[in-house]
PDB file of N, CA, C and O in Angstrom:
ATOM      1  N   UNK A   1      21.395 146.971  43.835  1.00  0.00           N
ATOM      2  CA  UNK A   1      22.609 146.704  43.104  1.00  0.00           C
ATOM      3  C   UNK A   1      22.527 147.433  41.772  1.00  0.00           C
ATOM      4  O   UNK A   1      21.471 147.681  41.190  1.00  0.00           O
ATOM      5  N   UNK A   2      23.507 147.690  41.428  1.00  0.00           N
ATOM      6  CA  UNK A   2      23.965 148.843  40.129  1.00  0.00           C
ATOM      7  C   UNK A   2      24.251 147.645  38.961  1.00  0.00           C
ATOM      8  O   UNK A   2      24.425 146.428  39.019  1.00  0.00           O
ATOM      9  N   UNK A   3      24.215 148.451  38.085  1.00  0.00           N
ATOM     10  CA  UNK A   3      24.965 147.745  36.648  1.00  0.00           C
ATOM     11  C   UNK A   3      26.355 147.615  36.658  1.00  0.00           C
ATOM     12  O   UNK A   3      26.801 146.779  35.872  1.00  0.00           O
ATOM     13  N   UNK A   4      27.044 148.147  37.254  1.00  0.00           N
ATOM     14  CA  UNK A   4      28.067 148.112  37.318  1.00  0.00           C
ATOM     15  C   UNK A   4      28.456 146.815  38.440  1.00  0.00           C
ATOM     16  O   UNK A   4      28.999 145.776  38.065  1.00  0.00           O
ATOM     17  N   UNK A   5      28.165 147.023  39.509  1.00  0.00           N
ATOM     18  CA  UNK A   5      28.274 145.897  40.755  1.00  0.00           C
ATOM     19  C   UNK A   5      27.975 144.458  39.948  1.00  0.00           C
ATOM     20  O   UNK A   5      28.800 143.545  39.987  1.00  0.00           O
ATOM     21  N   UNK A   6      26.694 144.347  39.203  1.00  0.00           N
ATOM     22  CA  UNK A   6      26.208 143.456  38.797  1.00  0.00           C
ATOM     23  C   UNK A   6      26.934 143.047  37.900  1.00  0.00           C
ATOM     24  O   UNK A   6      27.252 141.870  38.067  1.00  0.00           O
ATOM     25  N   UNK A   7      27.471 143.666  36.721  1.00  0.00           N
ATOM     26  CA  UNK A   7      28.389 143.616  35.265  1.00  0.00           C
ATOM     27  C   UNK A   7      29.704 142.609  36.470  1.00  0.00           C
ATOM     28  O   UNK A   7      29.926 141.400  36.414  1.00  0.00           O
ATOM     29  N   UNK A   8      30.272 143.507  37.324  1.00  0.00           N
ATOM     30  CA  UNK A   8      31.647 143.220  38.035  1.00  0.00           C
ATOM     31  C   UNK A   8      31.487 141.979  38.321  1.00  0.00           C
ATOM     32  O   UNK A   8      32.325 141.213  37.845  1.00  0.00           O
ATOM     33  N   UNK A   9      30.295 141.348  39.239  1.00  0.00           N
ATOM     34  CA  UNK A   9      29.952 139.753  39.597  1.00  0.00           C
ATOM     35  C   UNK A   9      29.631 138.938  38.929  1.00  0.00           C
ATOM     36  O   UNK A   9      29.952 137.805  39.287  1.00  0.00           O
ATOM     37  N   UNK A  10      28.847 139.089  37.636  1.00  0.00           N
ATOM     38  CA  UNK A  10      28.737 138.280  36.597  1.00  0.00           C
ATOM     39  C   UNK A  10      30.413 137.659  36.167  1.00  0.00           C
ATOM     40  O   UNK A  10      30.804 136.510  36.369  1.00  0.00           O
ATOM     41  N   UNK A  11      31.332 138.962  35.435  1.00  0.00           N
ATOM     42  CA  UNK A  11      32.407 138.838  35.306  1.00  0.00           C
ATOM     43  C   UNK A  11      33.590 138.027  36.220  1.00  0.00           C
ATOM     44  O   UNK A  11      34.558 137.358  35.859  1.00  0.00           O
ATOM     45  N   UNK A  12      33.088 138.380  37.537  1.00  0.00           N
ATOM     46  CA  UNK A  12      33.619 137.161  38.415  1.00  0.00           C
ATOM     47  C   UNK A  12      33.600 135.972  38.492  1.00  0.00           C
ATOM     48  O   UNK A  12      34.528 135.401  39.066  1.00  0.00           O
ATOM     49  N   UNK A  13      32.481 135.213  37.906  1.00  0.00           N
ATOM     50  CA  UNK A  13      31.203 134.478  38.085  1.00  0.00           C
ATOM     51  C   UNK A  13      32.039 133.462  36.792  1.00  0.00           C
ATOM     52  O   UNK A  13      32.182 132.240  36.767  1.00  0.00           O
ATOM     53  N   UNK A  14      32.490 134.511  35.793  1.00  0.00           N
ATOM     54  CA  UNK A  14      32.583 133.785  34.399  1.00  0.00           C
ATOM     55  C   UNK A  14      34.214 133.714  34.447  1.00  0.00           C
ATOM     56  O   UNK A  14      34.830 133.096  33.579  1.00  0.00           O
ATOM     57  N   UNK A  15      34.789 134.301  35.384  1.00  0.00           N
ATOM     58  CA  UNK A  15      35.933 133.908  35.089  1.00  0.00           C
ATOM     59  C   UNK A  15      36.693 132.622  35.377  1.00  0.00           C
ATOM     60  O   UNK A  15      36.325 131.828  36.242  1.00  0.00           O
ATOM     61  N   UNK A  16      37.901 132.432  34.521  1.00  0.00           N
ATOM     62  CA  UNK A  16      38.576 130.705  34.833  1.00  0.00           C
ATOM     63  C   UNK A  16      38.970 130.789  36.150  1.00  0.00           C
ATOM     64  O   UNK A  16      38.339 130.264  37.067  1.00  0.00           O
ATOM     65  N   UNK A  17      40.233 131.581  36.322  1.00  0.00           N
ATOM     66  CA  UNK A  17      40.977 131.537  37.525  1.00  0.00           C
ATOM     67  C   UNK A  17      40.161 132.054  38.741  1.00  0.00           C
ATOM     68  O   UNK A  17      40.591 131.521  39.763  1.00  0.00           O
ATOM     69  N   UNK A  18      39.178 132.869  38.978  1.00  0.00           N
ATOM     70  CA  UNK A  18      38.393 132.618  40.043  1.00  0.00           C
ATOM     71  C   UNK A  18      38.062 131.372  41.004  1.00  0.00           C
ATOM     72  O   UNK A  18      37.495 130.355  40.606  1.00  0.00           O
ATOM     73  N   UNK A  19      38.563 131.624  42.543  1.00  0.00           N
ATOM     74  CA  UNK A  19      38.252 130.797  43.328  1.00  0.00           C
ATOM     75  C   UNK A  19      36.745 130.258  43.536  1.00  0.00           C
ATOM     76  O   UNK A  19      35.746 130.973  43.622  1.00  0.00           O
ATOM     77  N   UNK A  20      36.791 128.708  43.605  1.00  0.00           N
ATOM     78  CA  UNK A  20      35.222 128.329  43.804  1.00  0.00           C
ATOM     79  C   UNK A  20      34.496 129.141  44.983  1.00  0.00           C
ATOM     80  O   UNK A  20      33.278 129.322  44.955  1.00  0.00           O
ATOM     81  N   UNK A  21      35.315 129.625  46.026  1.00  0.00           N
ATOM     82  CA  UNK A  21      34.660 130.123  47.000  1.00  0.00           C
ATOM     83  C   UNK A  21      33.663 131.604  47.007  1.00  0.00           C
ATOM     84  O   UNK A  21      32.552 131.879  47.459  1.00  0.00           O
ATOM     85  N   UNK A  22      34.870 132.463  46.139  1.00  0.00           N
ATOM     86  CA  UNK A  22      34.769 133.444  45.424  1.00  0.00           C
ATOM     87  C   UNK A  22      33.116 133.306  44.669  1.00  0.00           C
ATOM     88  O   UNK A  22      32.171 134.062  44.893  1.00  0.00           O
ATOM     89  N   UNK A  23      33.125 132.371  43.939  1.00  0.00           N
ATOM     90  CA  UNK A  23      32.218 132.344  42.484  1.00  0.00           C
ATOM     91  C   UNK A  23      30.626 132.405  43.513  1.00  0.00           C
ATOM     92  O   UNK A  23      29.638 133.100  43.279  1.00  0.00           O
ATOM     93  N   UNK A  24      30.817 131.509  44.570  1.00  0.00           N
ATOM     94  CA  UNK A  24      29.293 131.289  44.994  1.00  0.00           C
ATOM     95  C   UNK A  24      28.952 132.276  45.809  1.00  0.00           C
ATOM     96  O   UNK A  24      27.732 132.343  45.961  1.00  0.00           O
ATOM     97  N   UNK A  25      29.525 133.017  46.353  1.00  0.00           N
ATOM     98  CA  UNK A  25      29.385 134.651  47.057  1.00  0.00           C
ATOM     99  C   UNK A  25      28.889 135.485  46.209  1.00  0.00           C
ATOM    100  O   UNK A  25      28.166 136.468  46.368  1.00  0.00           O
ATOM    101  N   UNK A  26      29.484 134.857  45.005  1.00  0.00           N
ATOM    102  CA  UNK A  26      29.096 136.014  44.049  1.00  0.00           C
ATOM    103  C   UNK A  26      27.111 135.600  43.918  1.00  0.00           C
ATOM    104  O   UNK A  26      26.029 136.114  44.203  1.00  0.00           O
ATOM    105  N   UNK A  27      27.500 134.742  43.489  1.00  0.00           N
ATOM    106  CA  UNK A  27      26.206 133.613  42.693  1.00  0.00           C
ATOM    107  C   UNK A  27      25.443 133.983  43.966  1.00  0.00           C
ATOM    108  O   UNK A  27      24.376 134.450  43.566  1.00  0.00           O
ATOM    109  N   UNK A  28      25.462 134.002  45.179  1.00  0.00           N
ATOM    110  CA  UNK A  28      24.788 133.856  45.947  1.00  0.00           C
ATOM    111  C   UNK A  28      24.047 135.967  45.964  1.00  0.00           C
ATOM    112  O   UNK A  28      22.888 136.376  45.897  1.00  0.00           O
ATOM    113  N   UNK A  29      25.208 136.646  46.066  1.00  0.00           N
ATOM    114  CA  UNK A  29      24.933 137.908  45.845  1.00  0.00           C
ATOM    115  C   UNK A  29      23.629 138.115  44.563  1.00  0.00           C
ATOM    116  O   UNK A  29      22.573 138.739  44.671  1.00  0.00           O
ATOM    117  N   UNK A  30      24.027 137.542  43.674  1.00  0.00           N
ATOM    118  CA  UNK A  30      23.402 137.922  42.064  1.00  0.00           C
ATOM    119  C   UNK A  30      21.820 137.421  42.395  1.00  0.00           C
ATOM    120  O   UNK A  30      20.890 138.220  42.279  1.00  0.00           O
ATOM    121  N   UNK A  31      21.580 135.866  42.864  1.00  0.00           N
ATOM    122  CA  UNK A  31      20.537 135.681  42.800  1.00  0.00           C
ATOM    123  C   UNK A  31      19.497 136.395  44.262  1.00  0.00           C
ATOM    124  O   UNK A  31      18.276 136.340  44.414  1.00  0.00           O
ATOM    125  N   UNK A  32      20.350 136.906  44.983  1.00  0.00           N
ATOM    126  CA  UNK A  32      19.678 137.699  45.564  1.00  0.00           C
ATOM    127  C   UNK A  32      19.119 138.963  45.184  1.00  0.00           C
ATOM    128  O   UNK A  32      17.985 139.303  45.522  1.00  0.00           O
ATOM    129  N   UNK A  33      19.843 139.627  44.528  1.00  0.00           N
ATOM    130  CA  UNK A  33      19.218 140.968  43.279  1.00  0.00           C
ATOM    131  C   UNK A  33      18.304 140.249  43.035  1.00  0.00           C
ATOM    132  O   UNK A  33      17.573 140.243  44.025  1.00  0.00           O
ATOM    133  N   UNK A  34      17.799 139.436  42.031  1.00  0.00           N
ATOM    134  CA  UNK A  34      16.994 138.661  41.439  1.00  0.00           C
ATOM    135  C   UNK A  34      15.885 138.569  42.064  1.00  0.00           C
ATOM    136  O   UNK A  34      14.788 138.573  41.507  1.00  0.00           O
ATOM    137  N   UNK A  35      16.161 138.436  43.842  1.00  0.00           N
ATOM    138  CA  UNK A  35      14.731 138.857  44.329  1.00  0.00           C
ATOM    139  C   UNK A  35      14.570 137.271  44.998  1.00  0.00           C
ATOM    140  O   UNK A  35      13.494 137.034  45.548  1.00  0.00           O
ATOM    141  N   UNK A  36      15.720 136.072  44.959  1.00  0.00           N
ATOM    142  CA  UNK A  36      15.493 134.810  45.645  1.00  0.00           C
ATOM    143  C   UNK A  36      15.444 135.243  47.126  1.00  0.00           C
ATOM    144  O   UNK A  36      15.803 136.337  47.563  1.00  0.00           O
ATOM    145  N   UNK A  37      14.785 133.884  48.042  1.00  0.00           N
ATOM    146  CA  UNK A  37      15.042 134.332  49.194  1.00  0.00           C
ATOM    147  C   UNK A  37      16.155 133.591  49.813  1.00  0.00           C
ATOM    148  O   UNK A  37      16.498 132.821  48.916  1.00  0.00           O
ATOM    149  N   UNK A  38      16.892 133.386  50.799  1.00  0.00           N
ATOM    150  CA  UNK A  38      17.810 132.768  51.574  1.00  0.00           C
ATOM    151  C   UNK A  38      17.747 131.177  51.035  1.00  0.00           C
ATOM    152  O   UNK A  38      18.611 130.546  50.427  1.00  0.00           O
ATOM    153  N   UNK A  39      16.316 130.730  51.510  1.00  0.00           N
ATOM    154  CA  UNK A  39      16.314 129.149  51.092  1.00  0.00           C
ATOM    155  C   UNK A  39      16.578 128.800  49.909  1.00  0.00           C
ATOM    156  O   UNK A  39      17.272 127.807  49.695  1.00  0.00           O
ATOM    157  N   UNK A  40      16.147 129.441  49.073  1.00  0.00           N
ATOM    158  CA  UNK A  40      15.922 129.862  47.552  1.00  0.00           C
ATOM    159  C   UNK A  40      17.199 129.332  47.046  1.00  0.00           C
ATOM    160  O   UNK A  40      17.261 128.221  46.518  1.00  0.00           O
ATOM    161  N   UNK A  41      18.227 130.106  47.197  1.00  0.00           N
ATOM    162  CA  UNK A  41      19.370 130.546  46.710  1.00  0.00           C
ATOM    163  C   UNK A  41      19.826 129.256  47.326  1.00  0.00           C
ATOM    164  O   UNK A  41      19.926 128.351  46.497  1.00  0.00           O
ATOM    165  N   UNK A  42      20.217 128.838  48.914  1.00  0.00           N
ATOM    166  CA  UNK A  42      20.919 127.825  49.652  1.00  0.00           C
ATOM    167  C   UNK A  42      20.313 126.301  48.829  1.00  0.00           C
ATOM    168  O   UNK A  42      20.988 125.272  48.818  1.00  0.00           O
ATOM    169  N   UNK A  43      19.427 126.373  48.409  1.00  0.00           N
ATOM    170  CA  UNK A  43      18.834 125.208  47.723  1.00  0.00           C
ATOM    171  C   UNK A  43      19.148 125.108  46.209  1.00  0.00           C
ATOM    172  O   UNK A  43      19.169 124.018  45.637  1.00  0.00           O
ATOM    173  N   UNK A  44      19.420 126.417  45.508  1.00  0.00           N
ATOM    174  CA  UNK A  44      19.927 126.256  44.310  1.00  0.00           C
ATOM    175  C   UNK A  44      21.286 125.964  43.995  1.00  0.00           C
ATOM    176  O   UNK A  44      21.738 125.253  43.098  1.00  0.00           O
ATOM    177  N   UNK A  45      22.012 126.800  45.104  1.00  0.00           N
ATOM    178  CA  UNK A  45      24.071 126.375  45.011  1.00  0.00           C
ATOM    179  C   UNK A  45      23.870 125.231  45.994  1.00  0.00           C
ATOM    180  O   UNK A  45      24.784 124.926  46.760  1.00  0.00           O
ATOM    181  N   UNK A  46      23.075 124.791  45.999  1.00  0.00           N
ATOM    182  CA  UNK A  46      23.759 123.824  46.944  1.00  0.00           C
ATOM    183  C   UNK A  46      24.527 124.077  48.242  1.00  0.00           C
ATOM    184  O   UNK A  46      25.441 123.444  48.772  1.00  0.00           O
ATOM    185  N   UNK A  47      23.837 125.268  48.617  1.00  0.00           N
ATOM    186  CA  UNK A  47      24.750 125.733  50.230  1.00  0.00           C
ATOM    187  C   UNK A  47      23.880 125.163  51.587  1.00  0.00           C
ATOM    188  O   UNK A  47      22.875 124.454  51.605  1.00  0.00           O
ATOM    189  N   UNK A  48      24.802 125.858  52.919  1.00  0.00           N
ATOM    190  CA  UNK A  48      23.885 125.873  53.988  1.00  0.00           C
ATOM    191  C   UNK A  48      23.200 126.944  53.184  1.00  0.00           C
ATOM    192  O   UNK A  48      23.440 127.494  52.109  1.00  0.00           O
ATOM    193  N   UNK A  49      21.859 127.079  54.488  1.00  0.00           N
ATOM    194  CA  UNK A  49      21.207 128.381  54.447  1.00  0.00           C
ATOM    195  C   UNK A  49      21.899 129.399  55.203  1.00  0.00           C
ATOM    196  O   UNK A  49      22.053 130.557  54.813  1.00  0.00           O
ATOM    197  N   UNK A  50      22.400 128.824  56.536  1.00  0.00           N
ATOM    198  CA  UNK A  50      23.651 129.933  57.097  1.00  0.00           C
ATOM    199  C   UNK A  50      24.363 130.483  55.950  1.00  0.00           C
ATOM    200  O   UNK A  50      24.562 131.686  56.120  1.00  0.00           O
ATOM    201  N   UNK A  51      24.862 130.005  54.743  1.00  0.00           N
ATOM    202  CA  UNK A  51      26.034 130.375  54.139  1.00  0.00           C
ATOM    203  C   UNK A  51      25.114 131.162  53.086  1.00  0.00           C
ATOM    204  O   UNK A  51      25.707 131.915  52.315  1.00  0.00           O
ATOM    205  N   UNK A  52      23.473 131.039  52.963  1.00  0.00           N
ATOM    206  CA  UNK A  52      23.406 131.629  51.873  1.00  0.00           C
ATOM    207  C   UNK A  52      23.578 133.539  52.301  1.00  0.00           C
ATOM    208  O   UNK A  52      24.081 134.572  51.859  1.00  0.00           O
ATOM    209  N   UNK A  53      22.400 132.795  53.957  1.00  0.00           N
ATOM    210  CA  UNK A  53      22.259 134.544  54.681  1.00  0.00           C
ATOM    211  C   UNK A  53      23.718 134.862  54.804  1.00  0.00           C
ATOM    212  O   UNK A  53      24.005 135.559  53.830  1.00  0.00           O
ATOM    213  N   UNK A  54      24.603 134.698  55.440  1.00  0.00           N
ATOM    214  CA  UNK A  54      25.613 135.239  55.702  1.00  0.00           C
ATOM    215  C   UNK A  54      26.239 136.097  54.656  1.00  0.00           C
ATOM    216  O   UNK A  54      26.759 137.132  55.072  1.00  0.00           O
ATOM    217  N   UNK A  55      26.296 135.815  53.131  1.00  0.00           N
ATOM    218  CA  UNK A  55      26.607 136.598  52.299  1.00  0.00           C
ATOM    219  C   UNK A  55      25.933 136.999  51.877  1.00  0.00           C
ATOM    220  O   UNK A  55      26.427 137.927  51.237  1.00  0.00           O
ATOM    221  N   UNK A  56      24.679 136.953  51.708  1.00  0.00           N
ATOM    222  CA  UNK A  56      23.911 137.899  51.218  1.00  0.00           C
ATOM    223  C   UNK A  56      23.880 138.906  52.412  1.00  0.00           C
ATOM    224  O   UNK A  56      24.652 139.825  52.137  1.00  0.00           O
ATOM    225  N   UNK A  57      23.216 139.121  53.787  1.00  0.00           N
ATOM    226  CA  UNK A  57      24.330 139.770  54.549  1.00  0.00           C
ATOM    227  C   UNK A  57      24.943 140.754  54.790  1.00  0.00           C
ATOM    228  O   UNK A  57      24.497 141.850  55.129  1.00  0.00           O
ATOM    229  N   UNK A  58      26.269 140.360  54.594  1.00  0.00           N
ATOM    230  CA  UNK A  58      27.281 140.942  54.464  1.00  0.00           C
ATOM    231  C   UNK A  58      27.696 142.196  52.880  1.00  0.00           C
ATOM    232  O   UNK A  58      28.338 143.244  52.807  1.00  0.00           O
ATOM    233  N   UNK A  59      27.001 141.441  51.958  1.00  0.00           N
ATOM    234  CA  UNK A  59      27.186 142.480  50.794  1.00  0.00           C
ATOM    235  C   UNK A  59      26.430 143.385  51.271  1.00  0.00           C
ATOM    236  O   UNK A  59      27.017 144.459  51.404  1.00  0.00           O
ATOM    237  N   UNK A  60      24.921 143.382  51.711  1.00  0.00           N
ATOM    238  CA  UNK A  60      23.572 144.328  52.104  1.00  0.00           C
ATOM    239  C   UNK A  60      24.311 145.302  52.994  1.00  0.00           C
ATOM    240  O   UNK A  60      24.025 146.495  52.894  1.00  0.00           O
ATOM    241  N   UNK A  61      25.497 144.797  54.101  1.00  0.00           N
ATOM    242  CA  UNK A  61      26.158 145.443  55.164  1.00  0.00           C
ATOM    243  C   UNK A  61      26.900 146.418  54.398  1.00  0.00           C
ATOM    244  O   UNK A  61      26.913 147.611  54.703  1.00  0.00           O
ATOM    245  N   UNK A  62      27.569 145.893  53.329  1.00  0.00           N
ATOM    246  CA  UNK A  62      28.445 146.799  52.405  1.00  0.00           C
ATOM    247  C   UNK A  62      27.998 148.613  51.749  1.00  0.00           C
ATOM    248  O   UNK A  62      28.707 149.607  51.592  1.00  0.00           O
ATOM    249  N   UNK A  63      26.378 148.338  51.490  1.00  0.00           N
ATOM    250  CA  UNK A  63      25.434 149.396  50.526  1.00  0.00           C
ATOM    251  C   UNK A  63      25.353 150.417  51.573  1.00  0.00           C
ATOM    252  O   UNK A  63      24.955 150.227  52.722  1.00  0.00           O
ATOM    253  N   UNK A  64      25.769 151.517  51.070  1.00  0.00           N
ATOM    254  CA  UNK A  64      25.440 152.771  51.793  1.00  0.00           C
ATOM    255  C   UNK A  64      23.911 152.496  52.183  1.00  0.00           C
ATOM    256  O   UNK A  64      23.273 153.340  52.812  1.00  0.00           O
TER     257      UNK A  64
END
């Protein structure tokens, strides 16, 4: 992840009108940079672990 990607999700992260659904994709994205693992992350937001892999995932699917 770039500074820029990262700057963009933080900014997501902090915004009001952002959807809750939105925010933890993000949150879930960010602390994966960070280097958490699946459980890691699903245990910190309070997710499934399905929901943590699935977006983390799917962004990884995104990266050239």
């Amino acid at each position: 992840m770039n500074d820029v990607e990262r700057q963009g999700l933080e900014l997501l992260v902090r915004r009001y009108t952002t959807g809750q659904q939105k925010v933890i994709r993000a949150r879930i994205v960010l602390l994966a940079a960070m280097g958490k693992n699946n459980r890691e992350i699903a245990n910190e937001l309070e997710v499934s672990l399905d929901t943590a892999r699935l977006w983390r995932q799917r962004w990884l699917d995104l990266q050239p």
